[in-house]
Biotite code that builds the C-alpha atoms (Angstrom):
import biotite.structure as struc

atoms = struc.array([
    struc.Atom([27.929, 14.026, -7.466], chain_id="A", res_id=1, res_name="UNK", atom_name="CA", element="C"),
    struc.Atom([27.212, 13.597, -11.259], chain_id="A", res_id=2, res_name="UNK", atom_name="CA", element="C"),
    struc.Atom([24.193, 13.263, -12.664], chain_id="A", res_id=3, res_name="UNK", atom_name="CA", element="C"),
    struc.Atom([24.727, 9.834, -13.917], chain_id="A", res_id=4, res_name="UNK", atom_name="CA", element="C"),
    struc.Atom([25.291, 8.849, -10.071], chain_id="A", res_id=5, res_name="UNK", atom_name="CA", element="C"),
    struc.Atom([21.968, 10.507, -8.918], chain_id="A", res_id=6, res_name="UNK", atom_name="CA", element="C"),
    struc.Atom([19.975, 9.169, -11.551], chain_id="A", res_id=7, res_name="UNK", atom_name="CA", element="C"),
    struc.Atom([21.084, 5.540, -10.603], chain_id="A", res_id=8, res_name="UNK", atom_name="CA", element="C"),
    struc.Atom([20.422, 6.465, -6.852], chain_id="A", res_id=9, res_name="UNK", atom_name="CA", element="C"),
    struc.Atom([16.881, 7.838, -7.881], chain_id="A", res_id=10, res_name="UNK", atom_name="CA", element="C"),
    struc.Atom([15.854, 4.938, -9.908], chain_id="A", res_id=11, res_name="UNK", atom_name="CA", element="C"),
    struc.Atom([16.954, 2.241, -7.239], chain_id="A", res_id=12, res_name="UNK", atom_name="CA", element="C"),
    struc.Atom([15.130, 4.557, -4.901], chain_id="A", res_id=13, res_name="UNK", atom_name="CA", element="C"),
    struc.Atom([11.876, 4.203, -7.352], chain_id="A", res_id=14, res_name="UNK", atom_name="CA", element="C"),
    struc.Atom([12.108, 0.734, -8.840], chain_id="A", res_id=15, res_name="UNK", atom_name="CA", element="C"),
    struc.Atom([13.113, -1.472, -5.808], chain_id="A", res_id=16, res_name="UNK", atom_name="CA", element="C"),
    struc.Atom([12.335, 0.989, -2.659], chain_id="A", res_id=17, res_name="UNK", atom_name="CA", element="C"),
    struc.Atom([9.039, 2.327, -4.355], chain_id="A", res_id=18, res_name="UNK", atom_name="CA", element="C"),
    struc.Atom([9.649, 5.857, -3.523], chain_id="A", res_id=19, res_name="UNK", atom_name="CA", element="C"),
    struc.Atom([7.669, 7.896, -4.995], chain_id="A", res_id=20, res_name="UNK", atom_name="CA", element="C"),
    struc.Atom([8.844, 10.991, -7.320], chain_id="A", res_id=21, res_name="UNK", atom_name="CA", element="C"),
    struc.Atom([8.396, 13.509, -4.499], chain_id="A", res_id=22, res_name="UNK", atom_name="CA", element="C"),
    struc.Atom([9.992, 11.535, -1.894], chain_id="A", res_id=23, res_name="UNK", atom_name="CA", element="C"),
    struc.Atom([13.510, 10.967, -4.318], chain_id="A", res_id=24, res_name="UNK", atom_name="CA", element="C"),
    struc.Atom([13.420, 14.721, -5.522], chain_id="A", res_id=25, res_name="UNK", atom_name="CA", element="C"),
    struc.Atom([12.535, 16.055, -1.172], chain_id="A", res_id=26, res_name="UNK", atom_name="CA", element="C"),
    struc.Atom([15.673, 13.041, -0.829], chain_id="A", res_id=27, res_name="UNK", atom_name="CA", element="C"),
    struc.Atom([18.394, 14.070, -3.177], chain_id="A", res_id=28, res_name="UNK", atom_name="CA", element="C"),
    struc.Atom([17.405, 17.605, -3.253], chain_id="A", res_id=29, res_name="UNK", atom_name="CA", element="C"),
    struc.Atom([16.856, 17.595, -7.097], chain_id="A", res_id=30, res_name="UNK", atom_name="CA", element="C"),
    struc.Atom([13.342, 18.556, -8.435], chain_id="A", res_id=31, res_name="UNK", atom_name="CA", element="C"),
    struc.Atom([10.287, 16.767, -9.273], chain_id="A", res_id=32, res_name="UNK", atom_name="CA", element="C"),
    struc.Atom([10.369, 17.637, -12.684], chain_id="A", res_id=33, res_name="UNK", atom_name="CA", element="C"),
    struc.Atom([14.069, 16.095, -13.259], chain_id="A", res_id=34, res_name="UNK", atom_name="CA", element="C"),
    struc.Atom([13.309, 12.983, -11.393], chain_id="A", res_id=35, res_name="UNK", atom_name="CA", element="C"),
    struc.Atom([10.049, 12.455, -13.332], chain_id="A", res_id=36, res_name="UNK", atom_name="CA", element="C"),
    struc.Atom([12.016, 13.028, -16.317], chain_id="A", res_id=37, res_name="UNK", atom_name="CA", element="C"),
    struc.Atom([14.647, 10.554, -15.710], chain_id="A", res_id=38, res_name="UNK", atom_name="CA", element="C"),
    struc.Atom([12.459, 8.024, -14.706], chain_id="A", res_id=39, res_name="UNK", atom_name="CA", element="C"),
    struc.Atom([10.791, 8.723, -18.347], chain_id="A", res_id=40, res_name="UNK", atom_name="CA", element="C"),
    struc.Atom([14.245, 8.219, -20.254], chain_id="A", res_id=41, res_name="UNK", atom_name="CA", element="C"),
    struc.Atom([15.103, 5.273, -18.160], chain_id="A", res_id=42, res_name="UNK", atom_name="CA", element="C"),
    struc.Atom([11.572, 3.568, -18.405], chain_id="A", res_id=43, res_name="UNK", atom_name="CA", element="C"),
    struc.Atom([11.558, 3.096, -14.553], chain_id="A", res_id=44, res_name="UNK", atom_name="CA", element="C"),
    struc.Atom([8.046, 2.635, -14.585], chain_id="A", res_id=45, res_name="UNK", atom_name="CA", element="C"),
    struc.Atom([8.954, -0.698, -16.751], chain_id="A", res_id=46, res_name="UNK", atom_name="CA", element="C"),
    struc.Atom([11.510, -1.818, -14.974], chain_id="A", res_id=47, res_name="UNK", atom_name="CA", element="C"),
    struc.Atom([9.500, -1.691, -11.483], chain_id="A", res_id=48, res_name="UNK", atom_name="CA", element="C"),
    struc.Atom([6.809, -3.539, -12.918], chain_id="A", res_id=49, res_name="UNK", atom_name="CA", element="C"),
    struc.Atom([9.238, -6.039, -14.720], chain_id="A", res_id=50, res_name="UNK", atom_name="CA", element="C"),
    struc.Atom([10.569, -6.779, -10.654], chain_id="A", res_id=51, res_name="UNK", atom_name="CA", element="C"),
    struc.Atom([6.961, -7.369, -9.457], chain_id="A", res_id=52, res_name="UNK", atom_name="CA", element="C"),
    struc.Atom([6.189, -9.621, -11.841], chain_id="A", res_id=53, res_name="UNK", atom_name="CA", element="C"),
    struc.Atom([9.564, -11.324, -11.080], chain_id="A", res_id=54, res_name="UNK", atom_name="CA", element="C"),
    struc.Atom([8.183, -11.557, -7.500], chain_id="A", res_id=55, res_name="UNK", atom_name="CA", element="C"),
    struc.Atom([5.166, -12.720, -8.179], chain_id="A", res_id=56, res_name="UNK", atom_name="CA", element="C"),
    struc.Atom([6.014, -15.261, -10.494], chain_id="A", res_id=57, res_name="UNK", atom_name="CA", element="C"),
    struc.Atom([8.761, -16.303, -7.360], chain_id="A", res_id=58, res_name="UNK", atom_name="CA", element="C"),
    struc.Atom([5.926, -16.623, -4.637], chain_id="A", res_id=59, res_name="UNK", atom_name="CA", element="C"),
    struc.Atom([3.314, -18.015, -7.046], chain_id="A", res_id=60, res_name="UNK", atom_name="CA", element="C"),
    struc.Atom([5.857, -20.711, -7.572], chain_id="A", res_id=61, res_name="UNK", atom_name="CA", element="C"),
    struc.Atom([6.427, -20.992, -3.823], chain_id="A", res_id=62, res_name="UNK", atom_name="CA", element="C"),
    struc.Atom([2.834, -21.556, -2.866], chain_id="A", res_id=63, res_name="UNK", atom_name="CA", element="C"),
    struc.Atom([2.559, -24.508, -5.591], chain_id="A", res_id=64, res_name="UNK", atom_name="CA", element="C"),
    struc.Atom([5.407, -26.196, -4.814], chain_id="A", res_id=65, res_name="UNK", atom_name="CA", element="C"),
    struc.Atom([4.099, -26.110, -1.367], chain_id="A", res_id=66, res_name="UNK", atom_name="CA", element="C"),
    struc.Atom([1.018, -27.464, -2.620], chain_id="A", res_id=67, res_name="UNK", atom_name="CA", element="C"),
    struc.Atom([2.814, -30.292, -3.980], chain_id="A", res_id=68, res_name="UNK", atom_name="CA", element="C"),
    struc.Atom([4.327, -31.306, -1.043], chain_id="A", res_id=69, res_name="UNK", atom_name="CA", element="C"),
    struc.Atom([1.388, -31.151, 1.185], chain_id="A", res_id=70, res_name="UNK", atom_name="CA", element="C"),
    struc.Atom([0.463, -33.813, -1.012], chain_id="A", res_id=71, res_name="UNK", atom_name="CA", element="C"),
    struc.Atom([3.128, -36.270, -0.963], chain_id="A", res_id=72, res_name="UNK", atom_name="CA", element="C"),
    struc.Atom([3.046, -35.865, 2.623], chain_id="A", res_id=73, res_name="UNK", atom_name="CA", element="C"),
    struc.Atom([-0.591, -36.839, 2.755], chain_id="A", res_id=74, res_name="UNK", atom_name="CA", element="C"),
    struc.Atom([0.199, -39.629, 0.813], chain_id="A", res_id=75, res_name="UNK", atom_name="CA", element="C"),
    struc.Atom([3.442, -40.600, 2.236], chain_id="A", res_id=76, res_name="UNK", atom_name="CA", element="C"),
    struc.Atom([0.941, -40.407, 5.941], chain_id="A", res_id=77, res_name="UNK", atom_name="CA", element="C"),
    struc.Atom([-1.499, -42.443, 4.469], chain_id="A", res_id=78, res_name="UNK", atom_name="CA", element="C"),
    struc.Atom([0.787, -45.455, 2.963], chain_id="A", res_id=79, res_name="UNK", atom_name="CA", element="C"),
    struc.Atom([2.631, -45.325, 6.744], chain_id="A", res_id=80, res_name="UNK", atom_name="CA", element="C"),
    struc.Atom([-0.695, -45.566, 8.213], chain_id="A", res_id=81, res_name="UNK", atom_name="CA", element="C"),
    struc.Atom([-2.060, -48.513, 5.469], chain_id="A", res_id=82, res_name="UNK", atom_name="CA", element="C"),
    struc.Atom([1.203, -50.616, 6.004], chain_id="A", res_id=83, res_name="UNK", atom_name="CA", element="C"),
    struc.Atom([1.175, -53.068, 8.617], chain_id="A", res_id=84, res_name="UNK", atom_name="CA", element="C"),
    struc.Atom([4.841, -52.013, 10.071], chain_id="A", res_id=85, res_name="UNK", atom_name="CA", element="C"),
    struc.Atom([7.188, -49.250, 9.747], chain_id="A", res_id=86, res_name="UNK", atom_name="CA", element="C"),
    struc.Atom([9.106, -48.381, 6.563], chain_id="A", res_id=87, res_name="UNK", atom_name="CA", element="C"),
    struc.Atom([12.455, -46.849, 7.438], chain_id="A", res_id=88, res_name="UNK", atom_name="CA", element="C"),
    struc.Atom([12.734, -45.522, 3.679], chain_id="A", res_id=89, res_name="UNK", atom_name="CA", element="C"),
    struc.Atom([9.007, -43.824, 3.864], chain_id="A", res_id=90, res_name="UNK", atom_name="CA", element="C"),
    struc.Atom([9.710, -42.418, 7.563], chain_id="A", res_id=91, res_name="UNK", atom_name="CA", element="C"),
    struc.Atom([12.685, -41.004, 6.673], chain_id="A", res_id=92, res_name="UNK", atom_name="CA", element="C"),
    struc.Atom([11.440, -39.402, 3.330], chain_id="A", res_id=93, res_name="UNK", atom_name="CA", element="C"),
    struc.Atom([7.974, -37.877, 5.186], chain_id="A", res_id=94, res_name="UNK", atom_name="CA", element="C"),
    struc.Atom([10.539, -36.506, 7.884], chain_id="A", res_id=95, res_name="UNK", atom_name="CA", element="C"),
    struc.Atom([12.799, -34.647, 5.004], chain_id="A", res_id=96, res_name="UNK", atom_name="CA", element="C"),
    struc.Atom([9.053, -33.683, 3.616], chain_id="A", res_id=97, res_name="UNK", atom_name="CA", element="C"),
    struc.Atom([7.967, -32.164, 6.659], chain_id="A", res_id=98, res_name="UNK", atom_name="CA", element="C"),
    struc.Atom([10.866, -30.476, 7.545], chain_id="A", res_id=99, res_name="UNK", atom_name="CA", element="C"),
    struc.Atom([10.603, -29.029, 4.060], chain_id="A", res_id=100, res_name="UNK", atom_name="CA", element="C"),
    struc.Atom([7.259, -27.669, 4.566], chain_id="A", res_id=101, res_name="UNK", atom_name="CA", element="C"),
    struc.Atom([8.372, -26.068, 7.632], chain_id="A", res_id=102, res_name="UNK", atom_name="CA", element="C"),
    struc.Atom([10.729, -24.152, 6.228], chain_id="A", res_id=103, res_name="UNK", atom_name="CA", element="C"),
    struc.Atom([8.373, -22.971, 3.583], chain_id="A", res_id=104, res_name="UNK", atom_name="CA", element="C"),
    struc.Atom([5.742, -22.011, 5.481], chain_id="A", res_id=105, res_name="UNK", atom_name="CA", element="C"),
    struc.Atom([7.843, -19.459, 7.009], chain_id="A", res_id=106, res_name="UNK", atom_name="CA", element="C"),
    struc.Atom([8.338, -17.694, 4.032], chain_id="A", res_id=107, res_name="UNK", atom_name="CA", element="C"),
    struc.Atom([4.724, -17.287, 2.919], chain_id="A", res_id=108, res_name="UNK", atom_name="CA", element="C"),
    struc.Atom([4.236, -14.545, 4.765], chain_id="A", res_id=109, res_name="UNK", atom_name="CA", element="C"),
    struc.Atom([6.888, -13.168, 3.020], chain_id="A", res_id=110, res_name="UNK", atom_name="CA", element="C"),
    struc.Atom([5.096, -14.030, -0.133], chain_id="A", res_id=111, res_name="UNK", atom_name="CA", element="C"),
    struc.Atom([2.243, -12.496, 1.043], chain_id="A", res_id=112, res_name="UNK", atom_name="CA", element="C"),
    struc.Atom([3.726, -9.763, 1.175], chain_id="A", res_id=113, res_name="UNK", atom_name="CA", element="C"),
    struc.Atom([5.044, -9.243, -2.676], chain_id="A", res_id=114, res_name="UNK", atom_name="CA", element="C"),
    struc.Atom([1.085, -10.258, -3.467], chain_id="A", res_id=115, res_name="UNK", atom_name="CA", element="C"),
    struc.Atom([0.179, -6.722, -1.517], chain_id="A", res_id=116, res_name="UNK", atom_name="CA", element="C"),
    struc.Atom([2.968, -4.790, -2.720], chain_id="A", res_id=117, res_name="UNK", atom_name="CA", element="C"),
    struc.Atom([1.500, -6.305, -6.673], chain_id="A", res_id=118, res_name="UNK", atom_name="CA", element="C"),
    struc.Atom([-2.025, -4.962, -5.805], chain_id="A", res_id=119, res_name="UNK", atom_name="CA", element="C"),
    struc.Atom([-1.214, -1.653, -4.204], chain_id="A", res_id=120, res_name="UNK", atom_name="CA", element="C"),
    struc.Atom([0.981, -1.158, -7.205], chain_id="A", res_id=121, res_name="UNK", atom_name="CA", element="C"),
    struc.Atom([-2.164, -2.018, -9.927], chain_id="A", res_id=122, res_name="UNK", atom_name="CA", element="C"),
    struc.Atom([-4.841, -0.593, -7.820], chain_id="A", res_id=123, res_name="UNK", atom_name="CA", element="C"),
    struc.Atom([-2.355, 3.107, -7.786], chain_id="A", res_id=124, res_name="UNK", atom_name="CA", element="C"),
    struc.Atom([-1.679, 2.632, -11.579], chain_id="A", res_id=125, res_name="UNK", atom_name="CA", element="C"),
    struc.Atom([-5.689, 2.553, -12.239], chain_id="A", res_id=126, res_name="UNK", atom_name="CA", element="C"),
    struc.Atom([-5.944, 5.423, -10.181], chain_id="A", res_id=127, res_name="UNK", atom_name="CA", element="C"),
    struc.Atom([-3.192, 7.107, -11.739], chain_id="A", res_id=128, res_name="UNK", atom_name="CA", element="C"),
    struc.Atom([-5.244, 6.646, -15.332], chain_id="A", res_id=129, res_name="UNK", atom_name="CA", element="C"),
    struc.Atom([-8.220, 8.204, -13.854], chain_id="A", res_id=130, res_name="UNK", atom_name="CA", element="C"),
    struc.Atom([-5.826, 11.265, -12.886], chain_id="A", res_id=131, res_name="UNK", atom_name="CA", element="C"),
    struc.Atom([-6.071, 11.115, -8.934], chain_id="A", res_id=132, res_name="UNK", atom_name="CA", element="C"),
    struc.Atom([-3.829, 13.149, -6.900], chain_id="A", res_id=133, res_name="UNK", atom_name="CA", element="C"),
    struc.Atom([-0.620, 11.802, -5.218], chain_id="A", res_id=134, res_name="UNK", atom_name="CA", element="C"),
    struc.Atom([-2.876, 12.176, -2.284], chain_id="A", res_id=135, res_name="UNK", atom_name="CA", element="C"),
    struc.Atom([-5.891, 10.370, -3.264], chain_id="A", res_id=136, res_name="UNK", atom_name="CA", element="C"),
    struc.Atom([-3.208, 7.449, -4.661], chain_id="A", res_id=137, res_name="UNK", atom_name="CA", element="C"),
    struc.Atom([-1.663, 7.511, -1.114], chain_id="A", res_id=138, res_name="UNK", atom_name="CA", element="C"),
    struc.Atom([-4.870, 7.578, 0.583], chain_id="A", res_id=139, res_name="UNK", atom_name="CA", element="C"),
    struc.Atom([-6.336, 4.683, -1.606], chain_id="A", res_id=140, res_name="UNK", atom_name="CA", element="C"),
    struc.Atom([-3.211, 2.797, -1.272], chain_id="A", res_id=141, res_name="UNK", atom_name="CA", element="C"),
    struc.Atom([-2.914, 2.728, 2.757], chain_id="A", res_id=142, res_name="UNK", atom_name="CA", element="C"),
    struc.Atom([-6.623, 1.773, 2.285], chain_id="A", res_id=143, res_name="UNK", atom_name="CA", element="C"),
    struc.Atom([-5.311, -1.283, 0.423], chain_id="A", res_id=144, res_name="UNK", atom_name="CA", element="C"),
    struc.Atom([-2.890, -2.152, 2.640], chain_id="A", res_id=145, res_name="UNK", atom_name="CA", element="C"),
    struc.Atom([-5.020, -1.083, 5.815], chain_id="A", res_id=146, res_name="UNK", atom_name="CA", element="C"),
    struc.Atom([-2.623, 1.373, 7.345], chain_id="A", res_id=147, res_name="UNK", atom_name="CA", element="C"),
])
């Protein structure tokens, strides 16, 4: 395989897997020191941190539109409650509201989950500036994510 094939593996591998350096160079059977300097050419390092911020901007967006409509669905409950009979335009918009919010709420988690990936990443880029180990990042980073 050429090089140009490898180095697109490696960076997927890095940017949207988060493999680390070691991993792609034990994975492709290449060495550290080409991976590392690939990912250097190819500013990997930007690019991963240009997808979190993607994400988090996504699920930061998610959990204020579902803000929103918690809202309008406690107002919506309140005006149905308030009026003296039923509206058939108000019970049919809470319905589509709810069922909305039902669907939402199952992706939070999923949400959730870019949030931890965003602070594992910062917390292992401080340590990184302080000049931990791949070890002590690891170590610090299943502490993070309580593994």
């Amino acid at each position: 395989m050429k090089k140009h094939a490898f180095s697109a593996i490696a960076e997927r591998m890095y940017v949207a897997q988060e493999y680390s350096f070691e991993a792609i160079a034990a994975e492709l059977k290449l060495s550290d020191k080409t991976v590392r300097t690939w990912a250097q050419e190819g500013n990997w390092q930007g690019k991963k941190a240009a997808l979190l911020k993607q994400k988090t901007a996504l699920h930061e967006d998610l959990y204020a539109f579902t803000r929103k409509l918690v809202k309008l669905i406690s107002t919506d409950m309140d005006r149905l409650s308030e009026s003296a009979g039923s509206n058939p335009e108000t019970d049919s918009r809470l319905e589509s509201r709810i069922n909305s919010l039902s669907r939402l709420l199952a992706k939070l988690p999923t949400a959730r989950g870019y949030e931890e990936t965003v602070e594992a990443a910062k917390k292992a880029e401080e340590i990184g500036k302080q000049g931990a180990s791949s070890d002590e990042i690891e170590k610090r980073v299943n502490e993070l994510l309580g593994l």
